[in-house]
Backbone and ligand atoms as CSV (ligand in chain L), in Angstrom:
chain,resi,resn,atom,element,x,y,z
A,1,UNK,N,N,-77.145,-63.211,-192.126
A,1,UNK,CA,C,-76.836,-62.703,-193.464
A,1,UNK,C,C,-76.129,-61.370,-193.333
A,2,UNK,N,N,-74.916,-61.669,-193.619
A,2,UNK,CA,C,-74.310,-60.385,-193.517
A,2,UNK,C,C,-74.360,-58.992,-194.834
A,3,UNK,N,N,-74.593,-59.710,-195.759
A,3,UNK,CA,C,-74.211,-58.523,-197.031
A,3,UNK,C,C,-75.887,-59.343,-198.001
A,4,UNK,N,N,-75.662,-57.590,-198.372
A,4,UNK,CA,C,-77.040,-58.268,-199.394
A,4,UNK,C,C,-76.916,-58.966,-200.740
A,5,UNK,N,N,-78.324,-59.849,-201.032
A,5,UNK,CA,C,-77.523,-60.101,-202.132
A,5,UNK,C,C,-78.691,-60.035,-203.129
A,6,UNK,N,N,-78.087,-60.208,-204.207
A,6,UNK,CA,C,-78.678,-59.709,-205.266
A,6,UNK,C,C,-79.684,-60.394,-205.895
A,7,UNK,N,N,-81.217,-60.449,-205.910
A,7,UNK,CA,C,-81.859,-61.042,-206.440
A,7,UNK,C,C,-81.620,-61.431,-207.799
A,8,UNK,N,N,-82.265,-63.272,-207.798
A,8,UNK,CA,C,-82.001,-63.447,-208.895
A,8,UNK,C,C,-83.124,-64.670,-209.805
A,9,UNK,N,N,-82.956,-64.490,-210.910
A,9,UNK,CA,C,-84.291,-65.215,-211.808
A,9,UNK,C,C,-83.713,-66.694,-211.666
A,10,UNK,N,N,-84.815,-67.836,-211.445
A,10,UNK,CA,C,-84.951,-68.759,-211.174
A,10,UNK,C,C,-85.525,-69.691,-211.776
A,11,UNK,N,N,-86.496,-69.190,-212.821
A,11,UNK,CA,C,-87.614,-69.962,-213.616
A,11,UNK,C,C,-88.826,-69.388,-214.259
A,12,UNK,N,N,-88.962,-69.644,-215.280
A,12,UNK,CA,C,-90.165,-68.980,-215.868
A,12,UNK,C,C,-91.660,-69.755,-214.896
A,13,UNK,N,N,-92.733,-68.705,-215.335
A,13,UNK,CA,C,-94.067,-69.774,-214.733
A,13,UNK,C,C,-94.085,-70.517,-215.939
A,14,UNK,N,N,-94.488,-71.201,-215.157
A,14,UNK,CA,C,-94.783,-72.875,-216.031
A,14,UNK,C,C,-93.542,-73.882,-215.826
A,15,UNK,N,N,-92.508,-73.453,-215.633
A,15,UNK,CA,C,-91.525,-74.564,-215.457
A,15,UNK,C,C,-91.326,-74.916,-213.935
A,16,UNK,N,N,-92.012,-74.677,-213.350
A,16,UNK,CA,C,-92.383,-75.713,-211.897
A,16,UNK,C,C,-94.020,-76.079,-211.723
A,17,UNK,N,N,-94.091,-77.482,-212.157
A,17,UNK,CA,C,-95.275,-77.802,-211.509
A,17,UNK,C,C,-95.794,-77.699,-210.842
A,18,UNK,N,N,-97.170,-77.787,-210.698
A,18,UNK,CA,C,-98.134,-77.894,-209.064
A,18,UNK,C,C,-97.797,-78.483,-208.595
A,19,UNK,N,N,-97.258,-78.548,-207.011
A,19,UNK,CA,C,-97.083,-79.107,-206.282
A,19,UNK,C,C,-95.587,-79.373,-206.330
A,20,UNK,N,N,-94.849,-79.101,-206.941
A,20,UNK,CA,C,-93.462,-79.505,-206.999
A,20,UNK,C,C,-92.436,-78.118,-207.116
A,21,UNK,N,N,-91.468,-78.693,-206.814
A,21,UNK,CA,C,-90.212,-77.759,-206.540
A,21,UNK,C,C,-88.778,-77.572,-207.534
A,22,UNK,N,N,-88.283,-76.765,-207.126
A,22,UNK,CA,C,-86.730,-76.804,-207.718
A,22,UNK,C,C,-85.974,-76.225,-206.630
A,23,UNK,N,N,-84.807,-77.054,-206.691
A,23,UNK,CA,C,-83.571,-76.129,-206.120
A,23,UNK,C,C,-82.641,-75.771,-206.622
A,24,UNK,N,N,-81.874,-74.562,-205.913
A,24,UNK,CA,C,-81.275,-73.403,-205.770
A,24,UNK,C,C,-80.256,-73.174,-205.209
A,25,UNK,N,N,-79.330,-73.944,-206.044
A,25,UNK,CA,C,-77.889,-74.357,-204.844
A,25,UNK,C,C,-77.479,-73.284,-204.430
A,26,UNK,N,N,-76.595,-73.497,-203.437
A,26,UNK,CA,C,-76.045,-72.323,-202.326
A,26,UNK,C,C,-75.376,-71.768,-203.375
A,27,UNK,N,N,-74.292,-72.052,-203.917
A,27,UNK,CA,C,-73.429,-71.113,-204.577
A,27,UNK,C,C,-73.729,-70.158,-205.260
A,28,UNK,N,N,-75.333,-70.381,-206.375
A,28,UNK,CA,C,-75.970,-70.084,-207.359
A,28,UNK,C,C,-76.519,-69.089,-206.487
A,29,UNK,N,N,-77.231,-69.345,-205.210
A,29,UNK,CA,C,-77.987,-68.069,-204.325
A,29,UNK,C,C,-76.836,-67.317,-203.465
A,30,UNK,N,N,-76.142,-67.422,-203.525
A,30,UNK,CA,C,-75.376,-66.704,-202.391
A,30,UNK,C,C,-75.386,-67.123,-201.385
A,31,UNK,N,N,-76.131,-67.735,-201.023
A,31,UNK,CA,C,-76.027,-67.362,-198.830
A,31,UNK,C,C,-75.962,-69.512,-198.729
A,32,UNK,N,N,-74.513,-70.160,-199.461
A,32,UNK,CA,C,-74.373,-71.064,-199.390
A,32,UNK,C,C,-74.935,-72.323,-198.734
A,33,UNK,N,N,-76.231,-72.026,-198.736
A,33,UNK,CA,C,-77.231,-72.987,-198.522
A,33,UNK,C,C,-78.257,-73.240,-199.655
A,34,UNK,N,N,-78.647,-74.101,-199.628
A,34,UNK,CA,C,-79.659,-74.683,-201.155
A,34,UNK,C,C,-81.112,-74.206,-200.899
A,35,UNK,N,N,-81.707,-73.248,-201.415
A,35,UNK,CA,C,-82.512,-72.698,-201.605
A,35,UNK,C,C,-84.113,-73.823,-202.018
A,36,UNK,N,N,-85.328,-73.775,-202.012
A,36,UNK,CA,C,-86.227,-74.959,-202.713
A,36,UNK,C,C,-87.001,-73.836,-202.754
A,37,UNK,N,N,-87.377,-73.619,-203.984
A,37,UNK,CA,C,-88.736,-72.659,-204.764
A,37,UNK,C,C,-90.148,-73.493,-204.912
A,38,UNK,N,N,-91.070,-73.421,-204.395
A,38,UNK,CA,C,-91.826,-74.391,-204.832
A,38,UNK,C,C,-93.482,-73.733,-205.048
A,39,UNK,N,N,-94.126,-74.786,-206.112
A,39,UNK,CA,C,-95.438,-73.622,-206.621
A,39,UNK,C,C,-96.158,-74.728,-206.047
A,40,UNK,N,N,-97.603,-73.920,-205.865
A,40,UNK,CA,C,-98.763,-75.092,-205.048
A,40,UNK,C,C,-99.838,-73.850,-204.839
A,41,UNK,N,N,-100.675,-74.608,-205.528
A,41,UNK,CA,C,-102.168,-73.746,-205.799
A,41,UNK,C,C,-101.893,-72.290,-206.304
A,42,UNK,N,N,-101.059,-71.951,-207.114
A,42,UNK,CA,C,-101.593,-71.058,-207.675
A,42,UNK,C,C,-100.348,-70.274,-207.228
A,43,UNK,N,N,-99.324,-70.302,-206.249
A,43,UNK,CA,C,-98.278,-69.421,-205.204
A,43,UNK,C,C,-97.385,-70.306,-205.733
A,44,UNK,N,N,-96.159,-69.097,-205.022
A,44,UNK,CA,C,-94.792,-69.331,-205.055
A,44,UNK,C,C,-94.292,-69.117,-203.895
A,45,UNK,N,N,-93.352,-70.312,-203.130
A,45,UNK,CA,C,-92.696,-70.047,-201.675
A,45,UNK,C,C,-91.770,-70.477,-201.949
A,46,UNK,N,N,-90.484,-70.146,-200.953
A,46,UNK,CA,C,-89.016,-70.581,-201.050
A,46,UNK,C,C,-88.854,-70.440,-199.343
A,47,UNK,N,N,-88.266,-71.374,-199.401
A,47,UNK,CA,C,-87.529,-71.618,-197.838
A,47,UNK,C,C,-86.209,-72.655,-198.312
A,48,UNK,N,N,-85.202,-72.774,-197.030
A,48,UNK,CA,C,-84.282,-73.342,-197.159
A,48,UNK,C,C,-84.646,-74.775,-197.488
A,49,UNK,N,N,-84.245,-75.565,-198.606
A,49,UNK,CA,C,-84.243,-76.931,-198.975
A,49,UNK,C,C,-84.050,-77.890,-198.125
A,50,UNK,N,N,-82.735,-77.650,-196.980
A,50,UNK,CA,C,-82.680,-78.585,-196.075
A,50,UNK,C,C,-83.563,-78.557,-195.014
A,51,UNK,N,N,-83.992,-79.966,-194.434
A,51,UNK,CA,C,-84.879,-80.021,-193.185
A,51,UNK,C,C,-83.994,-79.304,-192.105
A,52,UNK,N,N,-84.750,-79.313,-190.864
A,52,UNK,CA,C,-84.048,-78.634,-189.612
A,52,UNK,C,C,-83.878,-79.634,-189.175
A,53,UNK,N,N,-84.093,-81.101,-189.600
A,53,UNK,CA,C,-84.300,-81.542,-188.262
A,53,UNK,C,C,-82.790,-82.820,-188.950
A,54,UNK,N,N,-82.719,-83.107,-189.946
A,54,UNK,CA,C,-81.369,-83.696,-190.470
A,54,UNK,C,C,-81.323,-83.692,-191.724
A,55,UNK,N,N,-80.648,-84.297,-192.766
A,55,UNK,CA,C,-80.344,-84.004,-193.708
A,55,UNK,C,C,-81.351,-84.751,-194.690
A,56,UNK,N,N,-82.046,-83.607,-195.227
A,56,UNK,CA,C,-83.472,-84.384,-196.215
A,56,UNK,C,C,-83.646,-82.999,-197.179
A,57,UNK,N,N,-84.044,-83.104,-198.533
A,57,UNK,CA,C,-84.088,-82.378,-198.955
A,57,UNK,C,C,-85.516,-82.005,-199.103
A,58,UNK,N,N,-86.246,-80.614,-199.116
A,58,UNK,CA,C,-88.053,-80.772,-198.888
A,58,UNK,C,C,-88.154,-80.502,-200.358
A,59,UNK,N,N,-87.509,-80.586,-201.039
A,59,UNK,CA,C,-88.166,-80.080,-202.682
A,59,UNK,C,C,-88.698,-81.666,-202.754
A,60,UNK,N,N,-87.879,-82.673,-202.434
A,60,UNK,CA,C,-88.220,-84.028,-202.763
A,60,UNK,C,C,-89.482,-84.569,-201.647
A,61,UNK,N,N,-89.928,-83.411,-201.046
A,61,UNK,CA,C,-90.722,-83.775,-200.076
A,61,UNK,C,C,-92.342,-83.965,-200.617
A,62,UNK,N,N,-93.182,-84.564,-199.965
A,62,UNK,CA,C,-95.035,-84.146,-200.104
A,62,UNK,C,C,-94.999,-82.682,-200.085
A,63,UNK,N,N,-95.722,-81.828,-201.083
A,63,UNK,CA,C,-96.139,-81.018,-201.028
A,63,UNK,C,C,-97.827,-80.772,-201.063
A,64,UNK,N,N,-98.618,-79.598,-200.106
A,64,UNK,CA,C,-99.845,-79.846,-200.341
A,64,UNK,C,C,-100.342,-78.793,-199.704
A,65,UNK,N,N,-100.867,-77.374,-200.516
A,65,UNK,CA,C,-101.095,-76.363,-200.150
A,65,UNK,C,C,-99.923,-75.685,-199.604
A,66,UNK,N,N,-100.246,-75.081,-198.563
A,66,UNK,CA,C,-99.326,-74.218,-197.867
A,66,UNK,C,C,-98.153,-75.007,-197.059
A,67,UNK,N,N,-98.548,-76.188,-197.110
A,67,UNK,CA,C,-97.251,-76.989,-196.346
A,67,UNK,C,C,-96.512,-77.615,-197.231
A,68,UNK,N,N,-95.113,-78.603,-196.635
A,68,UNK,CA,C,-93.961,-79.880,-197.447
A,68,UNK,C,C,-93.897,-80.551,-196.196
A,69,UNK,N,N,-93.841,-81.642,-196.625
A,69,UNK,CA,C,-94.292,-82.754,-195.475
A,69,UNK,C,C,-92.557,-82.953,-195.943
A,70,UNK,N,N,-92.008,-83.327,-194.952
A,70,UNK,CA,C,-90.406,-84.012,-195.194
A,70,UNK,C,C,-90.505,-85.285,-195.695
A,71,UNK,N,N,-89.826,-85.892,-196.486
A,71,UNK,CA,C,-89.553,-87.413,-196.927
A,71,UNK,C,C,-88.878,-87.812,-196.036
A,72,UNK,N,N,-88.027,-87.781,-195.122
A,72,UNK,CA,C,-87.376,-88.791,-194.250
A,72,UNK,C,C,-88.128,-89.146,-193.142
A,73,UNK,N,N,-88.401,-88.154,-192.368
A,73,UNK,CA,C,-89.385,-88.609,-190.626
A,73,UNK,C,C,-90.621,-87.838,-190.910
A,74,UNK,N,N,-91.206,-86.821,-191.833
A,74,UNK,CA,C,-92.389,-86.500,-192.079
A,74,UNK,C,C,-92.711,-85.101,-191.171
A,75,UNK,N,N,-91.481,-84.717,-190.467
A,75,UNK,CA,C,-91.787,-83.168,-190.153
A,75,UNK,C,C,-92.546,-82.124,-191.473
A,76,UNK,N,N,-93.775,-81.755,-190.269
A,76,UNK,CA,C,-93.950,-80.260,-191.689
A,76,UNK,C,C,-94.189,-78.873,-191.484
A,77,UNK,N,N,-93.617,-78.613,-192.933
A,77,UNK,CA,C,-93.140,-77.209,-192.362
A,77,UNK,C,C,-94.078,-76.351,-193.052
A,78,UNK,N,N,-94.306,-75.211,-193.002
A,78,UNK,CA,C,-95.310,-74.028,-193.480
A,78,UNK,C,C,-94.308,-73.152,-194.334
A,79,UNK,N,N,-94.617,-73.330,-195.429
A,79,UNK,CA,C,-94.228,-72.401,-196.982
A,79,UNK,C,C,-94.545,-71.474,-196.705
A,80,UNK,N,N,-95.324,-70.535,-196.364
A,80,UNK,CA,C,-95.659,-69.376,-195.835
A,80,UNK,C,C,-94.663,-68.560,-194.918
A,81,UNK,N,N,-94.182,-69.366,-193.368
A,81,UNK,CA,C,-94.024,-68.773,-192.750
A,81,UNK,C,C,-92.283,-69.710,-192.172
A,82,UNK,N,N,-92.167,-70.654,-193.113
A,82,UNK,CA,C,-91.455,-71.679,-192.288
A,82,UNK,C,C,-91.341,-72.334,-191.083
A,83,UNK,N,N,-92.455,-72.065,-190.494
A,83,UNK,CA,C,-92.649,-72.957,-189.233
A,83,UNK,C,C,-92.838,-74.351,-189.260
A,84,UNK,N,N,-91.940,-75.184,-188.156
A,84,UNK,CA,C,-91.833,-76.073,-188.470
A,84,UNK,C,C,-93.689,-76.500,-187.838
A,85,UNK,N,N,-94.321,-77.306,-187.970
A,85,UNK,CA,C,-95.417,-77.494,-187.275
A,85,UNK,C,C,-95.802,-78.798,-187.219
A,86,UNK,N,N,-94.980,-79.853,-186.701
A,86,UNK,CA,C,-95.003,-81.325,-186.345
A,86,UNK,C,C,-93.356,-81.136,-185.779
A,87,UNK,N,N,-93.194,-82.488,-184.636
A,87,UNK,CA,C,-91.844,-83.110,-184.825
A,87,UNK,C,C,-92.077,-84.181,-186.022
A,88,UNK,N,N,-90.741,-84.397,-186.089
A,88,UNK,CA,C,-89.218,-84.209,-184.848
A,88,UNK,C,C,-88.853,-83.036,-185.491
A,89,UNK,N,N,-89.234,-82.064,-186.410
A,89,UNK,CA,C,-88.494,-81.251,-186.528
A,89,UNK,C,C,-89.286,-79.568,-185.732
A,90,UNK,N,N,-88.521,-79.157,-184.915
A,90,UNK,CA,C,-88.637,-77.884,-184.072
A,90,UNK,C,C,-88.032,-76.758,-184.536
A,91,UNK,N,N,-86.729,-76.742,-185.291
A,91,UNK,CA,C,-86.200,-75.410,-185.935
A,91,UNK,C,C,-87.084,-74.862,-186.968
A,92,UNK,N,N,-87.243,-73.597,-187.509
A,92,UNK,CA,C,-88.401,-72.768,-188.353
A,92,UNK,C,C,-86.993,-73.140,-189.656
A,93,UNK,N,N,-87.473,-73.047,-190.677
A,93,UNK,CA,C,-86.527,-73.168,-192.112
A,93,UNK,C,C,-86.656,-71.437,-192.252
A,94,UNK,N,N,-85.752,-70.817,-192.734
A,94,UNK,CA,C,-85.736,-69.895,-193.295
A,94,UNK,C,C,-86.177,-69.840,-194.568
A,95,UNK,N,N,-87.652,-68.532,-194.494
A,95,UNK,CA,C,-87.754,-68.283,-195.846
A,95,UNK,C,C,-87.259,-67.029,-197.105
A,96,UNK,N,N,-87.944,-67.443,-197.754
A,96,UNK,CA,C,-87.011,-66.398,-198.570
A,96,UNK,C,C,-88.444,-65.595,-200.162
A,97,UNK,N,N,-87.708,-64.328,-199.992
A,97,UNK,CA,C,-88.868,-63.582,-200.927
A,97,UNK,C,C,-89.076,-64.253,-202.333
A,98,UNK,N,N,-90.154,-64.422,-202.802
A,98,UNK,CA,C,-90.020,-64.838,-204.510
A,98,UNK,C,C,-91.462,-63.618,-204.958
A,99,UNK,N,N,-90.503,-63.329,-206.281
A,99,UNK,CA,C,-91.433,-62.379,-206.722
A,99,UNK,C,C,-91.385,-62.581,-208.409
A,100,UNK,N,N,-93.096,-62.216,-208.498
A,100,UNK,CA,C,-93.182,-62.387,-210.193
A,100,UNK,C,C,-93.090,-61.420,-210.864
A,101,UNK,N,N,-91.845,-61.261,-212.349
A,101,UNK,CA,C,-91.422,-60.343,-213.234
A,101,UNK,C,C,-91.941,-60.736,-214.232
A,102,UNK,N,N,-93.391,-60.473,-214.146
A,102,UNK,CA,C,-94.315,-60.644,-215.910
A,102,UNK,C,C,-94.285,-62.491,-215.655
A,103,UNK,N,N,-93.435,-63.622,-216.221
A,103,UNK,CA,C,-93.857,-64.800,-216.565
A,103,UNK,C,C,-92.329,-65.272,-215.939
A,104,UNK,N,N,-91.559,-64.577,-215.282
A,104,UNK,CA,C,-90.344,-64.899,-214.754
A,104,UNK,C,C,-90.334,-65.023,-213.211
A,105,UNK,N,N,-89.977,-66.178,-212.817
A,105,UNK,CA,C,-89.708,-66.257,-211.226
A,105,UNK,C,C,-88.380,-65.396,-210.576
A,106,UNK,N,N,-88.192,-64.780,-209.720
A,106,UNK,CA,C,-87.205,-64.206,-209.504
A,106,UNK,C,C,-87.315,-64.419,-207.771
A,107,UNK,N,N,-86.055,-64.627,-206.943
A,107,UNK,CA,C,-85.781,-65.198,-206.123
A,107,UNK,C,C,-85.129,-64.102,-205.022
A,108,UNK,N,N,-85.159,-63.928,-203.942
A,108,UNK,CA,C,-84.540,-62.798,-202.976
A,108,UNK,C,C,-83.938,-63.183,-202.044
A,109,UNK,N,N,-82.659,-64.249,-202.257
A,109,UNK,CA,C,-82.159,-64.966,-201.171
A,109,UNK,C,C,-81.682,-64.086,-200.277
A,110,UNK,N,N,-82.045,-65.270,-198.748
A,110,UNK,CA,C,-81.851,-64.317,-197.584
A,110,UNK,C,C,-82.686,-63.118,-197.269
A,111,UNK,N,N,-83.940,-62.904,-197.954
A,111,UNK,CA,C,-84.829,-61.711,-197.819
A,111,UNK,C,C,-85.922,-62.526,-197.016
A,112,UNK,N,N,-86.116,-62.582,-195.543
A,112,UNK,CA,C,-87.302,-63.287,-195.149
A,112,UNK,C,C,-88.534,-62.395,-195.430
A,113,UNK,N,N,-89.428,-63.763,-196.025
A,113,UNK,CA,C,-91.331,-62.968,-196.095
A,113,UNK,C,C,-91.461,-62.788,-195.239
A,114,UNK,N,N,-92.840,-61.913,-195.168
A,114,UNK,CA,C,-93.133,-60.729,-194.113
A,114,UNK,C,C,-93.741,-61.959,-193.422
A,115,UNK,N,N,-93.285,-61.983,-191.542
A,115,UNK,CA,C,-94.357,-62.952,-191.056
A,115,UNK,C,C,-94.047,-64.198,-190.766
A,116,UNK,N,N,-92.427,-64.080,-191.219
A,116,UNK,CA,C,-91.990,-65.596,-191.586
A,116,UNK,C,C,-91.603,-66.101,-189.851
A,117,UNK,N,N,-91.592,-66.784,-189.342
A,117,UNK,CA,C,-90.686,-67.490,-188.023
A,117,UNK,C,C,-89.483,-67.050,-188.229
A,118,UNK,N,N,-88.738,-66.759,-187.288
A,118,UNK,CA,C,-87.327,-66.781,-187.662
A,118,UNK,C,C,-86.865,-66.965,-186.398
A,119,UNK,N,N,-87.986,-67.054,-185.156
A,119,UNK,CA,C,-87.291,-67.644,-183.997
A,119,UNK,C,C,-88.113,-69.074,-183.530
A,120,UNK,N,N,-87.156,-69.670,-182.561
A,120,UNK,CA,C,-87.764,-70.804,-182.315
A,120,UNK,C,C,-88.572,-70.281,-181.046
A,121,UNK,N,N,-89.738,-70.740,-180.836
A,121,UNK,CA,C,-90.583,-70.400,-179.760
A,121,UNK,C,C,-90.495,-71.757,-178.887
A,122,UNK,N,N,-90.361,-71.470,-177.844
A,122,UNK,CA,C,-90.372,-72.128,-176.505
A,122,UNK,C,C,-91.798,-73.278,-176.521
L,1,FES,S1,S,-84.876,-85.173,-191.822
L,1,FES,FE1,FE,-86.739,-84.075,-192.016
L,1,FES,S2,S,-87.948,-84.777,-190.373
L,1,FES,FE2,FE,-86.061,-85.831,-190.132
């Protein structure tokens, strides 16, 4: 990520279900990759929408607690930290900050949470 970019509102609470997601097309976030916001128990996480491991989108994925199980081969990844933690998928997803403004979701593309993976470990 070369230049910063400008946080931006995404959704009120209440307009993403438990357990379910929205995405955040690249253009709309800046950093031309599709963004997936997703709420589950009570939290809000965002990591990159696409799998690492091929082309699947995780908003359309199982969600369940702190993880998204992928819909295509069932890699899963950690909302928290983006680690991938099953194959076939081994790359970490990049995550990204979400923060609450009173009843408004607001989004910090390209801002990784504190803690997040951002390398692949051996
Ligand atoms: S595309 Fe996600 S695990 Fe294969």
């Amino acid at each position: 990520m070369s230049e910063k970019l400008e946080p931006i509102k995404v959704a009120d609470v209440g307009d993403i279900e438990d357990e379910e997601a929205i995405v955040v097309d690249g253009a709309t976030n800046g950093t031309g990759r599709d963004i997936a916001v997703f709420f589950s128990d009570g939290k809000y996480y965002a990591i990159d929408d696409t799998c690492t491991h091929e082309e699947a989108s995780l908003a359309d994925g199982w969600i369940e607690g702190e993880e998204v199980e992928c819909p295509i081969h069932s890699a899963r990844f950690s909302l928290c930290t983006g680690a991938a933690l099953c194959l076939p998928a081994s790359i970490p997803a990049r995550t990204h900050k979400v923060e609450l403004r009173g009843d408004e979701i607001w989004l910090h593309p390209g801002v990784p949470v504190e803690g997040a993976v951002t390398q692949v470990t051996a």
